[in-house]
N, CA, C and O atoms as a GROMACS GRO file, in nm:
protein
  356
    1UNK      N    1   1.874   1.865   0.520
    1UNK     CA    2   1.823   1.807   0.399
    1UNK      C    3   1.854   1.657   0.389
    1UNK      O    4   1.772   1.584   0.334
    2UNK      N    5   1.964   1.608   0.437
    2UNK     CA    6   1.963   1.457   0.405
    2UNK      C    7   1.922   1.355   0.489
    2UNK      O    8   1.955   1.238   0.475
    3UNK      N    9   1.832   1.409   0.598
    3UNK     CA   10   1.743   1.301   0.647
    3UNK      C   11   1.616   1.316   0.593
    3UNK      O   12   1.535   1.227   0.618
    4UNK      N   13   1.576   1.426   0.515
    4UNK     CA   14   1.459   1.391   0.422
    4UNK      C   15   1.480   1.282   0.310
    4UNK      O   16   1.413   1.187   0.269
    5UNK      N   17   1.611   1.338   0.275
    5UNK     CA   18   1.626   1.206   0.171
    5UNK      C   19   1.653   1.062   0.203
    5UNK      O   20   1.653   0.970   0.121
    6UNK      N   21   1.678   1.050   0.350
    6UNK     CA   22   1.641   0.921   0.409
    6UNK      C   23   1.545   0.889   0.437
    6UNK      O   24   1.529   0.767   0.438
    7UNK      N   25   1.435   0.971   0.474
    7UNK     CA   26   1.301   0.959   0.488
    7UNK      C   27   1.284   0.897   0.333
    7UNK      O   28   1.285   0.775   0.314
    8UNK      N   29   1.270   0.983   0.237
    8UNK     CA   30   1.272   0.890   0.120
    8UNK      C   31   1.281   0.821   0.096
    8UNK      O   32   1.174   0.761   0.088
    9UNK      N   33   1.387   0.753   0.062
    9UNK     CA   34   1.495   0.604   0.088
    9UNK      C   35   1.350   0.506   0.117
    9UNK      O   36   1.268   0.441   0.054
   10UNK      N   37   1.391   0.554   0.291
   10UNK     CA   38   1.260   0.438   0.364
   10UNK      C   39   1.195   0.459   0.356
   10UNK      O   40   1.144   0.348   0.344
   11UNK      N   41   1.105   0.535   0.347
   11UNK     CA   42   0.908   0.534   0.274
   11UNK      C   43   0.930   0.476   0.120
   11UNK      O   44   0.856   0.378   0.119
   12UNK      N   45   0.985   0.485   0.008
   12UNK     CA   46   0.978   0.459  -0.130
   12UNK      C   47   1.004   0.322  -0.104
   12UNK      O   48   0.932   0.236  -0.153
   13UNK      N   49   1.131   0.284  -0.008
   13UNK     CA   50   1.196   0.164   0.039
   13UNK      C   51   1.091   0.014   0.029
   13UNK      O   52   1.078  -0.087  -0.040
   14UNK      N   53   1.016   0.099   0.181
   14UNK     CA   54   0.889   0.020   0.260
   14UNK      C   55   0.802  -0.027   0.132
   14UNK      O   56   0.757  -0.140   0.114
   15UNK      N   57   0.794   0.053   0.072
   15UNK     CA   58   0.646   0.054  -0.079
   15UNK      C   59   0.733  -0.040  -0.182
   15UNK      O   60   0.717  -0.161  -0.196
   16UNK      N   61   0.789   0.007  -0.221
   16UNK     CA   62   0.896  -0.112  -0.328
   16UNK      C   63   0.885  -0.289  -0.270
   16UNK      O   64   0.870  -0.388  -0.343
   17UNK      N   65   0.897  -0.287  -0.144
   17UNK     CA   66   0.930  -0.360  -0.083
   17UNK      C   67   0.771  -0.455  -0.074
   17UNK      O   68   0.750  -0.571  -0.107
   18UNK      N   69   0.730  -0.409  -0.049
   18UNK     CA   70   0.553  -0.408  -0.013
   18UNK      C   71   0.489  -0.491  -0.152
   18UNK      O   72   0.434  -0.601  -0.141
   19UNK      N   73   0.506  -0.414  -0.294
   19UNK     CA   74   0.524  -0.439  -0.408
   19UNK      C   75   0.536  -0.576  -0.458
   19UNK      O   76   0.453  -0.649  -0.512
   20UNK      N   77   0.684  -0.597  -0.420
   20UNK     CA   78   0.765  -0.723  -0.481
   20UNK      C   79   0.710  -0.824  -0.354
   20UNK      O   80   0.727  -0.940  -0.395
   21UNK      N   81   0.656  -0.827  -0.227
   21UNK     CA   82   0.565  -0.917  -0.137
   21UNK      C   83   0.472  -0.951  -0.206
   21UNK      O   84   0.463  -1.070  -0.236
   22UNK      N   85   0.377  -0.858  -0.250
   22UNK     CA   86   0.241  -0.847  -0.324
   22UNK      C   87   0.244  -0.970  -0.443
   22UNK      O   88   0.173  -1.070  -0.436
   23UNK      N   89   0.343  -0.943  -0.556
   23UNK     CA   90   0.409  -1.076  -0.616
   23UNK      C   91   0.402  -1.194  -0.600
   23UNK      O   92   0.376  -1.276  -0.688
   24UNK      N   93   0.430  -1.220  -0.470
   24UNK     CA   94   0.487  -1.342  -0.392
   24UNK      C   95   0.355  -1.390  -0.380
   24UNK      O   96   0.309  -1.485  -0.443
   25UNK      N   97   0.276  -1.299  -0.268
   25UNK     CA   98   0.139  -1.363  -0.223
   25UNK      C   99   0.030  -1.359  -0.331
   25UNK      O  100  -0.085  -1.393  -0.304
   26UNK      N  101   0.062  -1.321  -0.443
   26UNK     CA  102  -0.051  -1.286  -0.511
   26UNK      C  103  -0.095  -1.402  -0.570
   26UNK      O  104  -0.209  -1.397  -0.616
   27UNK      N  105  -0.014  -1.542  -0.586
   27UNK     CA  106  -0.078  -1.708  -0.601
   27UNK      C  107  -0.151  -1.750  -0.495
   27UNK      O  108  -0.179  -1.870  -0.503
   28UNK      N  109  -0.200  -1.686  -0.382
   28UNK     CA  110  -0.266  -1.699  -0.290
   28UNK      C  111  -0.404  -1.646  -0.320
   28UNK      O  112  -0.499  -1.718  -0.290
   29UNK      N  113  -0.426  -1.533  -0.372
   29UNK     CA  114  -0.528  -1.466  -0.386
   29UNK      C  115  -0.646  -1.555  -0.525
   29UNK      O  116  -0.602  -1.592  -0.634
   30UNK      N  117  -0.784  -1.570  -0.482
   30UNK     CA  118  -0.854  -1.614  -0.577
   30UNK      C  119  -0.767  -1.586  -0.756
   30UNK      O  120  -0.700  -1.490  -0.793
   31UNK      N  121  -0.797  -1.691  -0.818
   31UNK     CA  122  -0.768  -1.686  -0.993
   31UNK      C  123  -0.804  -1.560  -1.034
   31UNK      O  124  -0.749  -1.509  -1.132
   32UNK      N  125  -0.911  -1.489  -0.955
   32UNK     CA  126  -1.011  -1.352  -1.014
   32UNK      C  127  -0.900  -1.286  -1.078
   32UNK      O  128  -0.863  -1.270  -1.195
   33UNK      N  129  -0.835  -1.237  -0.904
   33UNK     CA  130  -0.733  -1.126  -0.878
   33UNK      C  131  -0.567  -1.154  -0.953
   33UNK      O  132  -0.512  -1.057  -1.006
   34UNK      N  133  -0.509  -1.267  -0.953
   34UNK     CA  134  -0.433  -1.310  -0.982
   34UNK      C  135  -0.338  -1.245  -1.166
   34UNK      O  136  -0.277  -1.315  -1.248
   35UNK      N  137  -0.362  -1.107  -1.167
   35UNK     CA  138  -0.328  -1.029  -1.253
   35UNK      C  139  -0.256  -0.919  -1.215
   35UNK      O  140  -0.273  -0.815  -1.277
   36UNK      N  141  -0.163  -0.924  -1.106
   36UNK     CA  142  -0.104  -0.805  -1.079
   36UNK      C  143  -0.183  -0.731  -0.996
   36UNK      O  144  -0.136  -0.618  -0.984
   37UNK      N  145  -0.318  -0.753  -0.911
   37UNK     CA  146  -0.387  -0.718  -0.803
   37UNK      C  147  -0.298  -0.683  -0.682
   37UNK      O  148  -0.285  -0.575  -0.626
   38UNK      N  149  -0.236  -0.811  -0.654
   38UNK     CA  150  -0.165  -0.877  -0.531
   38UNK      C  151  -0.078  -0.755  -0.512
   38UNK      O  152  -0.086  -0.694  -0.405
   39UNK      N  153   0.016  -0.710  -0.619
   39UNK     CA  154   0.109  -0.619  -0.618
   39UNK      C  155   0.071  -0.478  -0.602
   39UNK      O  156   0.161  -0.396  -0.582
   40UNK      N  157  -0.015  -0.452  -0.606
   40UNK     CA  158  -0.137  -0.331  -0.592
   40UNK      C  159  -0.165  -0.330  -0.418
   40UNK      O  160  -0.146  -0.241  -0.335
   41UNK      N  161  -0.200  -0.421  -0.410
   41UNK     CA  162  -0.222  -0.489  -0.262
   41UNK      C  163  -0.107  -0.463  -0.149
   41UNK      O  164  -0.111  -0.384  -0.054
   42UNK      N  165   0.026  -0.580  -0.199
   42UNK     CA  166   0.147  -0.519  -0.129
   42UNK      C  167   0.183  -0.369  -0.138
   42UNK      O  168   0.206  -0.305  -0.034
   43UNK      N  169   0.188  -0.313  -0.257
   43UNK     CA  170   0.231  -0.170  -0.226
   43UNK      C  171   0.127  -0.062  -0.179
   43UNK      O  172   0.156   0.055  -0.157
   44UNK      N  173   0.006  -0.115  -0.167
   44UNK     CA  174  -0.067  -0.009  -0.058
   44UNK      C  175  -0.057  -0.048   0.063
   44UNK      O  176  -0.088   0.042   0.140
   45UNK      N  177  -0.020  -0.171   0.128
   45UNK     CA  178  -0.049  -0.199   0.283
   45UNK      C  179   0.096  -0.132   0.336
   45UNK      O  180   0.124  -0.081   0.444
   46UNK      N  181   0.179  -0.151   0.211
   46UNK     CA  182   0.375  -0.139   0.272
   46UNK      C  183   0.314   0.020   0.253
   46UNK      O  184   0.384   0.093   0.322
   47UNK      N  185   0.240   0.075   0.205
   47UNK     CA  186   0.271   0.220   0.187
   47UNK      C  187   0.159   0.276   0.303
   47UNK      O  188   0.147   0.398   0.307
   48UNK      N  189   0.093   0.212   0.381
   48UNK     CA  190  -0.009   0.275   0.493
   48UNK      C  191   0.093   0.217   0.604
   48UNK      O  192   0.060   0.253   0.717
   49UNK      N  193   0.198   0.145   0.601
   49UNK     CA  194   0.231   0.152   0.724
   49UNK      C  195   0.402   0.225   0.692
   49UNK      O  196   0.475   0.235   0.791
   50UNK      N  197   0.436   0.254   0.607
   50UNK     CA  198   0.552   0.390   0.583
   50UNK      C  199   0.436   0.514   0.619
   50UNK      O  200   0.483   0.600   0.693
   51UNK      N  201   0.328   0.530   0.587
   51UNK     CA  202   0.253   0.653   0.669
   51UNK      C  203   0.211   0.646   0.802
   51UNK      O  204   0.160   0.737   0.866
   52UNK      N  205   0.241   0.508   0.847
   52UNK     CA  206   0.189   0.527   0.966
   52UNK      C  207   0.300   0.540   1.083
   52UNK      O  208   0.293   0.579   1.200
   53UNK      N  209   0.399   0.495   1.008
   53UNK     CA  210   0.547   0.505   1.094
   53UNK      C  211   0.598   0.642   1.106
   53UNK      O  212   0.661   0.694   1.197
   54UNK      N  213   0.540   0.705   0.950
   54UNK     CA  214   0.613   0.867   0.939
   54UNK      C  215   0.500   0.937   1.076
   54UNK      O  216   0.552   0.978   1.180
   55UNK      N  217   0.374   0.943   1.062
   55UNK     CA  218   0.270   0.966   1.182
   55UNK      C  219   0.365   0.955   1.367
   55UNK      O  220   0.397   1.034   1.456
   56UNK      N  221   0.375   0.796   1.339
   56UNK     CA  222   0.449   0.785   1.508
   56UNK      C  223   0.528   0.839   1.533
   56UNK      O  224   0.544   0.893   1.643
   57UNK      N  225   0.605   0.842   1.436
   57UNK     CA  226   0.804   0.924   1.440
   57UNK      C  227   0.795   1.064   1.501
   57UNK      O  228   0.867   1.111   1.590
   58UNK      N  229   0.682   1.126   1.429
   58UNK     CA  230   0.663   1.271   1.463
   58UNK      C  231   0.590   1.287   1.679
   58UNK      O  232   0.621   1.364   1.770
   59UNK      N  233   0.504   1.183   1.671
   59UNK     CA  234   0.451   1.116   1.844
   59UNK      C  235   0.268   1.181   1.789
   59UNK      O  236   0.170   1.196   1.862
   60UNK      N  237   0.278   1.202   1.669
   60UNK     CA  238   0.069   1.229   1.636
   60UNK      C  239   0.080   1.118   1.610
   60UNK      O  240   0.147   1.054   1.529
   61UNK      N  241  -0.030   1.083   1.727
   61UNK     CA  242  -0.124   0.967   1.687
   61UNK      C  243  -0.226   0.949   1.622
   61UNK      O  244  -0.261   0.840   1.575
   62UNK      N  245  -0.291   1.062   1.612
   62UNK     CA  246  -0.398   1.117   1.516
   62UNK      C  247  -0.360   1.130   1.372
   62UNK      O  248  -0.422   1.080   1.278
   63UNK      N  249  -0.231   1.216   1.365
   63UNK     CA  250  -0.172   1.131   1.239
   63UNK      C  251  -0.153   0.993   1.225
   63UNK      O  252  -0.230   0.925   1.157
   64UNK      N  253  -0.083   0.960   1.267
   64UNK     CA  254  -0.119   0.790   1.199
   64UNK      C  255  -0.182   0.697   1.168
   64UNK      O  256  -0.168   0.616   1.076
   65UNK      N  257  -0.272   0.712   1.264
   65UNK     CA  258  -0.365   0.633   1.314
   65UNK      C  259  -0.464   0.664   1.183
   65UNK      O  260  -0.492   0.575   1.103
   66UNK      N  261  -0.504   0.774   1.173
   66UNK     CA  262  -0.598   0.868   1.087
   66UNK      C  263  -0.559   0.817   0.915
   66UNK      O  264  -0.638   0.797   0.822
   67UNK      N  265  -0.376   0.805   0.917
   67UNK     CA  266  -0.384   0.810   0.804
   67UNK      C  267  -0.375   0.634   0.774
   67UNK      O  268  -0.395   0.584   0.663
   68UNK      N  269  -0.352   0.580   0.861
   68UNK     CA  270  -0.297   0.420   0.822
   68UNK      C  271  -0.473   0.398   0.779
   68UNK      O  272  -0.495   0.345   0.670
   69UNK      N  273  -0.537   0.419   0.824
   69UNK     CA  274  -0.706   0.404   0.806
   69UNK      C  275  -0.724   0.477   0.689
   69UNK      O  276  -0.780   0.390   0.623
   70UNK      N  277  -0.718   0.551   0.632
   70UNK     CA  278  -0.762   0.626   0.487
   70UNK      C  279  -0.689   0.586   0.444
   70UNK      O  280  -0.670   0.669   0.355
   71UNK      N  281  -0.586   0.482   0.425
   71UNK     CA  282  -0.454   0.416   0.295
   71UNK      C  283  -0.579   0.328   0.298
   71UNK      O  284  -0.682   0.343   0.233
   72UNK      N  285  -0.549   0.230   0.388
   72UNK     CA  286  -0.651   0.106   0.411
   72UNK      C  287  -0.792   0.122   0.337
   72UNK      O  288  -0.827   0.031   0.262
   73UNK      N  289  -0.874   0.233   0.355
   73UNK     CA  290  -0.980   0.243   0.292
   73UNK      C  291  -0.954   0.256   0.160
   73UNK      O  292  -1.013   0.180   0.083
   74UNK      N  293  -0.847   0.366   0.101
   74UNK     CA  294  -0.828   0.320  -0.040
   74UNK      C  295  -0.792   0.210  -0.085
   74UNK      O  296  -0.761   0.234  -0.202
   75UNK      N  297  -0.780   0.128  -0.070
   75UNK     CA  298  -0.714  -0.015  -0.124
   75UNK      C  299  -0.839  -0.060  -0.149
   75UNK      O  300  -0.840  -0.141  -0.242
   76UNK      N  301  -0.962  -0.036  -0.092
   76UNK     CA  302  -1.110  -0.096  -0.130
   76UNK      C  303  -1.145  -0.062  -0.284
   76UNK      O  304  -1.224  -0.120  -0.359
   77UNK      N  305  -1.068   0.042  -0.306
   77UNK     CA  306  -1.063   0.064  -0.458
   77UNK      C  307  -1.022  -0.019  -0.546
   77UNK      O  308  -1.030   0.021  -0.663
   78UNK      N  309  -0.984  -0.112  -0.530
   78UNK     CA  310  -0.879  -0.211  -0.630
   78UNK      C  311  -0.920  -0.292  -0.653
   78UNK      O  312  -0.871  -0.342  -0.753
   79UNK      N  313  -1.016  -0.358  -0.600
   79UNK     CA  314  -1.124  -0.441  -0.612
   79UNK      C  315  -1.244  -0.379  -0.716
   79UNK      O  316  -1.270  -0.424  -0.828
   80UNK      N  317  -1.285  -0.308  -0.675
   80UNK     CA  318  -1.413  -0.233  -0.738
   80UNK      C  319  -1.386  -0.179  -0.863
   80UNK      O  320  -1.475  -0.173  -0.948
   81UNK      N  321  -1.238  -0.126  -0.890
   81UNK     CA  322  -1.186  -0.051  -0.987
   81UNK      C  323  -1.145  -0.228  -1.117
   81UNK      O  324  -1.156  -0.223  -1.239
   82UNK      N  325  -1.100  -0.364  -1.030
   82UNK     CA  326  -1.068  -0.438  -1.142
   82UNK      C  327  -1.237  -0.520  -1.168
   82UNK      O  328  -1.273  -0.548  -1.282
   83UNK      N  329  -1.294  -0.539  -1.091
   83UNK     CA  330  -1.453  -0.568  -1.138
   83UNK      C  331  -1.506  -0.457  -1.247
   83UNK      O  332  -1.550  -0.486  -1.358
   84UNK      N  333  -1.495  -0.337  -1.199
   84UNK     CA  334  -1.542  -0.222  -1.364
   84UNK      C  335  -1.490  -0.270  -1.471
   84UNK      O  336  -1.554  -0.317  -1.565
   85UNK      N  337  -1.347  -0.258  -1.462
   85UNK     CA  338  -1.255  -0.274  -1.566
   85UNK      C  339  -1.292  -0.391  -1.626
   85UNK      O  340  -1.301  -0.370  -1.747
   86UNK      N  341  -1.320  -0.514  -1.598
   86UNK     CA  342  -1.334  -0.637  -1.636
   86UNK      C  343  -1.550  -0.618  -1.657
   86UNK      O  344  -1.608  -0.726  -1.666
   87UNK      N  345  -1.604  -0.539  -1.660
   87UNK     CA  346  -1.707  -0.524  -1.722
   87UNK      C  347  -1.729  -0.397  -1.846
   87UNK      O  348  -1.820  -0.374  -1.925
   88UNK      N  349  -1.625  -0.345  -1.822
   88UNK     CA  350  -1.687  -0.233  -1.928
   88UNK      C  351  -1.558  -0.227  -1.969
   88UNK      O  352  -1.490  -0.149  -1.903
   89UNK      N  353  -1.478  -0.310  -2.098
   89UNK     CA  354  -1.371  -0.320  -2.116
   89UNK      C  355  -1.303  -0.228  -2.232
   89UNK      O  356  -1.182  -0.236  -2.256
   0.00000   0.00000   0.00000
């Protein structure tokens, strides 16, 4: 049981981490986004590659690979989801 909870640790870790980046870079990103996007941003990329590390660890590459690509595709949501939001308020 307590290398799951290290697994924890470092996947929640990686994403937290990912998060408070997102912050940082998010004065980079067009004025649009510049509402807490960025941080949306960091904690999905830090959180497709804590899935993609948990994928390798195990040696499926099909896991990882598979899943670092379906994190990635959701993040296309965040865009589309703050354009709605900012039209139908």
């Amino acid at each position: 049981m307590f290398e799951y909870i290290i697994f924890g640790i470092v996947d929640n870790g990686i994403m937290l981490l990912g998060a408070i980046t997102g912050l940082s870079i998010e004065r980079y990103l067009p004025k649009y986004f510049q509402n807490g996007v960025g941080t949306l941003f960091g904690a999905g990329i830090a959180n497709a590659v804590s899935d993609w590390s948990g994928g390798a660890v195990t040696g499926s590459w099909d896991l990882a690979f598979g899943t670092l690509i379906g994190c990635l595709i959701a993040l296309l949501f965040v865009p589309i989801y703050k354009i709605y939001k900012d039209l139908h308020p």
